[in-house]
N, C-alpha and C positions, 0 to 999 in steps of 0.2 A: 239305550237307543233314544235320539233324539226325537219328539213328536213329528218333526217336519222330514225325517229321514228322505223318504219316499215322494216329499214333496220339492223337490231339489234335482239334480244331475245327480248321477251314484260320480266319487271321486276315485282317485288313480288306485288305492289300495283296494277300494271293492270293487273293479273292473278286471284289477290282477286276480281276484279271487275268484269272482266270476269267469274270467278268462281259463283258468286253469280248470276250475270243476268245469267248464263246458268240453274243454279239451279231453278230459281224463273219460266222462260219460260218452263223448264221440271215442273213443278207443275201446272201454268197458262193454256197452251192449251189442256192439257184433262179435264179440266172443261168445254170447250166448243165443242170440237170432239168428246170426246164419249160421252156425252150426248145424250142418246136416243131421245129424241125431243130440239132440241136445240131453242132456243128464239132467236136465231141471227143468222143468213145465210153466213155471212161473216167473216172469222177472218184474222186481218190484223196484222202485226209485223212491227213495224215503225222504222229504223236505221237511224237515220239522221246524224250518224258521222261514218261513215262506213270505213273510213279506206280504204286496199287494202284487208284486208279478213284475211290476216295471221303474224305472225311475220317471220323472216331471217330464222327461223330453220323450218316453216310451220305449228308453234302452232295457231291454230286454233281464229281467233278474234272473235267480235260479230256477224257478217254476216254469216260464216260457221257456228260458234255455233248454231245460229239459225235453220238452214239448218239441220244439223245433229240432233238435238233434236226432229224437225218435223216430220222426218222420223223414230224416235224412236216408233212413234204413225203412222206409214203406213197404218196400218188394216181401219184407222177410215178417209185416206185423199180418200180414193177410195169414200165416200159417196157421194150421187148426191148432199142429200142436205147441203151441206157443200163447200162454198171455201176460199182457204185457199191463201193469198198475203202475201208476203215479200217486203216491198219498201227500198230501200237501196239508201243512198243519201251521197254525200260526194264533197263538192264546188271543190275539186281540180280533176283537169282534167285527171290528170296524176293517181292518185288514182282509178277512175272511172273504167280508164281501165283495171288496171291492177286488180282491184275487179272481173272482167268481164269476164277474163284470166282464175283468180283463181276459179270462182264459175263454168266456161266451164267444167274445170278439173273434177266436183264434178260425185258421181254419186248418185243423188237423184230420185225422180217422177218429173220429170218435167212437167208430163200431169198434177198431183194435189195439186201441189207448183209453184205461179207464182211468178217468183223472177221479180221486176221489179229497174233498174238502175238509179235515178237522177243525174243529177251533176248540182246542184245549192246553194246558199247561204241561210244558214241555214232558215233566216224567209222565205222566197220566196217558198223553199222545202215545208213549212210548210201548208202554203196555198194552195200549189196545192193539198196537200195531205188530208187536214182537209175535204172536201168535201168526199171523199172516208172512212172517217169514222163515217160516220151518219150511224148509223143502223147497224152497226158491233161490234164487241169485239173486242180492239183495245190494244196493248202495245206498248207504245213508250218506246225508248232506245237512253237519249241522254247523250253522252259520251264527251261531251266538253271540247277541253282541256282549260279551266280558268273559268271565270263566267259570261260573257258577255250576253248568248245567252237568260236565263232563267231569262228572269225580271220578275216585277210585274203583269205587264200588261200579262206578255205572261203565266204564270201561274195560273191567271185569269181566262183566254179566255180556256184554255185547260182543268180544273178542271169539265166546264159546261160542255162536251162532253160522254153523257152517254157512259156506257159498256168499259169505257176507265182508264187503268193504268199507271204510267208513273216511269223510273226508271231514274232519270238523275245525273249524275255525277258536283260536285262542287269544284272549286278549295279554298275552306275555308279557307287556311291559306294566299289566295292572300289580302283576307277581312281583315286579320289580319295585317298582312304585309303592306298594304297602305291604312288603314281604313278612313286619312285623305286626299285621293286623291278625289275629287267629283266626277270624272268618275266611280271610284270604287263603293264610297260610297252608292250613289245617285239608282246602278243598282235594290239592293231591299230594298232603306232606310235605312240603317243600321246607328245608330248613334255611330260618333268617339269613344264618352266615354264608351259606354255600348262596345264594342268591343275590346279598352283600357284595361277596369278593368277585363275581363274575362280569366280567364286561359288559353293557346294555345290548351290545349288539351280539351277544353268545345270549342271551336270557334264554331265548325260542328254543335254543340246544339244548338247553337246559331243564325246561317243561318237557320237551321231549323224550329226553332221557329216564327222566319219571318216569312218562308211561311206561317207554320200553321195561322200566325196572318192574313194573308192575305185571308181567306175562309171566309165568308160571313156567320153572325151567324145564325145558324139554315141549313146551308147548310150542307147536308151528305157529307162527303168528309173528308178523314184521310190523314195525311202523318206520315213516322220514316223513321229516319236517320240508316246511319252504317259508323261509324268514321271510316277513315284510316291513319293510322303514317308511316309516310316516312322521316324516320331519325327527324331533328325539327321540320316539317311541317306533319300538317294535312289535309286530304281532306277528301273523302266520298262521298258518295250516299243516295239519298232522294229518295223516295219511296211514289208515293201516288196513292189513289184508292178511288172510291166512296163507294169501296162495304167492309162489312167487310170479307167477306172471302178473297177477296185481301190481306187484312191485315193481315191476320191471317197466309195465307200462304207466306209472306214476313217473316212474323216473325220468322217462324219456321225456315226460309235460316238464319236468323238473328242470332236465339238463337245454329243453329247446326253450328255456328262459333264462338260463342261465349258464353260459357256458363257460366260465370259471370253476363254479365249486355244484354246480346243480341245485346250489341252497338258499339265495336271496337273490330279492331283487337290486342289491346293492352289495357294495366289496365286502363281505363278511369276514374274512382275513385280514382286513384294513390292510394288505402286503400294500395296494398302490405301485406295483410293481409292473412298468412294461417291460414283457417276456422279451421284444424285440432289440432291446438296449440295456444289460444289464449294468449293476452298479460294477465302477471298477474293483470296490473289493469285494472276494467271494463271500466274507460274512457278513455282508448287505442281503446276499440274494438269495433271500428264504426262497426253498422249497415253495411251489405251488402244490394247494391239495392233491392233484392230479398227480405231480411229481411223486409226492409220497405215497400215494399208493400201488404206484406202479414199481415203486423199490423194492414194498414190501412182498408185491405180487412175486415180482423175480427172484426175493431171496425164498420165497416159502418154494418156488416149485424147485427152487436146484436143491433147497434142502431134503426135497423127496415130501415134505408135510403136502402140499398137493402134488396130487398123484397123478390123474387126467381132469377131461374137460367139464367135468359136472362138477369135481373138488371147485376150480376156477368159477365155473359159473354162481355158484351159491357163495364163495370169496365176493366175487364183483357186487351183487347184489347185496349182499348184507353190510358193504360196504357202500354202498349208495352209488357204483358205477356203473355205466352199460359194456356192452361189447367193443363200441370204439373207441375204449382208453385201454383195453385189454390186447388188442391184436397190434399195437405197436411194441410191444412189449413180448408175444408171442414170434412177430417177426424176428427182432434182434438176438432173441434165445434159440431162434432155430437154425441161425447163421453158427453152426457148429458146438454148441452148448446143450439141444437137448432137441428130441426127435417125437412128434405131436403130427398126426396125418387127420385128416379133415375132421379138426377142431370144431363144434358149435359153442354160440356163448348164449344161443335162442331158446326162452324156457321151454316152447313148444318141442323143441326136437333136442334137448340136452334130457327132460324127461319121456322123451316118449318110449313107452316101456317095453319095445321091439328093439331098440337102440342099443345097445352096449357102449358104456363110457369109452372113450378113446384115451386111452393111456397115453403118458408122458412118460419118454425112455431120454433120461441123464446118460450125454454122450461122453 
């Protein structure tokens, strides 16, 4: 990271970052504050690269965002059985305080938002803090500027921490750029060649696909990516969650930034294809990701492999979709092809365990 980072405007790619974790954290904590009986006592928001809180002009960084989003939801921080921690961590000394300065200024509930200050080195922060999330609803937000911090091991260890989401930040095109360094290489195995032969603009799919490789089979636990392009180079943010409504509500930050593929902020297909004029010949006109997964979705339910609406919903979402690339697809199959009476694709009510799945009957 540049000494003058924070002394400057934040630019377009850490505005998208920012944009999206402020989004995800306004969706994330009223799943657990209003919550009429909540199943966790504690909700903690984790910033382990906290920055000083704002950029030169006073645009708001992760640490404020957080802060202000909290107090979006005031009505529900007054509740007894509810507390609510901010831990804000940031190895440079100088950072710390002037973080310290800027959040003074703030004017929040301080009686029912505990903001609390580290200043230690990334794994070190990690540990003190990993104990204070047992037994809480917990999102981390690590914003690292390269790739060093989020190895194997440490994505590992953190994936096992129920009630825990994590949003962290990857410098992808660094994998790219020195794939045959071993310092590089070696952080989450990545092999030279397979990193080599992949497009710049797939790298990010690629780091991700790692982690995903690295979740223990049979283990609940999801990740998705969200590419970002900054001039040649690509980076991005990886997302993971044990729960699928996590997932579901990543996505939606995902797809309302994207509504081609839910994955970058630029044509990651490079198709360049306008849907409204296709080329004259059919083998010009790739498939859009959406296309194809709505194929697949159709062939799996006539083949009986999904069976009702929970098979489909855990399809959609492992496949990175929501509910509205699925019910066009439901409609056209129910025009005589197969018989689905009030379908959900909503994590809330597809598991709620009074529900019985609603079977699909091949007419």
């Amino acid at each position: 990271m540049s000494k003058d980072f924070f002394d400057k405007p934040f630019d377009e790619d850490t505005l998208i970052k920012l944009e999206m974790y402020g989004d995800y954290v306004r969706k994330w904590a009223p799943v657990f504050l209003a919550n009429r009986k909540p199943f966790v006592n504690t909700v903690n928001i984790m910033d382990f690269f906290s920055g000083v809180g704002c950029d030169s002009n006073g645009k708001p960084g992760s640490p404020i965002l957080a802060i202000n989003i909290l107090m979006e939801y005031e009505e529900y921080l007054k509740r007894e059985d509810i507390t609510v921690n901010v831990f804000l961590n940031d190895y440079n000394a100088d950072y710390c305080e002037r973080l310290k300065s800027n959040i003074d200024k703030l004017e929040f509930d301080k009686e029912n938002i505990n903001v609390e200050i580290l200043n230690e080195e990334f794994t070190h922060a990690y540990e003190v803090l990993k104990p204070r999330m047992k037994g809480s609803a917990n999102l981390l937000f690590l914003d690292q500027f390269g790739v060093k911090y989020v190895t194997r091991a440490f994505f590992q260890d953190l994936i096992k921490i129920p009630h825990t989401d994590s949003l962290f930040f990857i410098s992808s095109a660094t994998y790219k750029r020195f794939c045959r360094d071993e310092n590089i290489s070696e952080i989450i195995g990545l092999n030279p060649k397979d990193v080599q032969e992949i497009p710049s603009t797939h790298i990010h799919r690629l780091v991700t696909e790692t982690y995903d490789s690295f979740i223990p089979e049979g283990f609940n636990y999801g990740v998705a990516p969200f590419s970002i392009k900054k001039g040649a180079n690509v980076y991005g943010l990886i997302f993971g969650s044990s729960h699928p409504l996590g997932m579901e509500k990543f996505l939606e930050v995902c797809w309302d930034k994207d509504k081609r593929t839910g994955e970058a902020n630029f044509d990651i297909e490079g198709e360049g294809i306008n849907e409204q004029t296709p080329f004259l010949f059919e083998e010009m006109n790739t498939p859009s990701k959406i296309e194809v997964f709505q194929t697949e979705l159709k062939e799996k339910i006539l083949s009986g492999e999904i069976k009702n609406d929970r098979d489909i919903y855990f399809f959609m979402i492992n496949s990175g979709f929501l509910g509205q690339h699925v019910r066009p697809v439901i409609q056209e199959l129910k025009d005589g092809k197969i018989e689905l009476k009030h379908p959900s694709f909503k994590c809330k009510t597809v598991l709620d365990k009074k529900r019985e799945p609603k079977e699909i009957k091949i007419l």
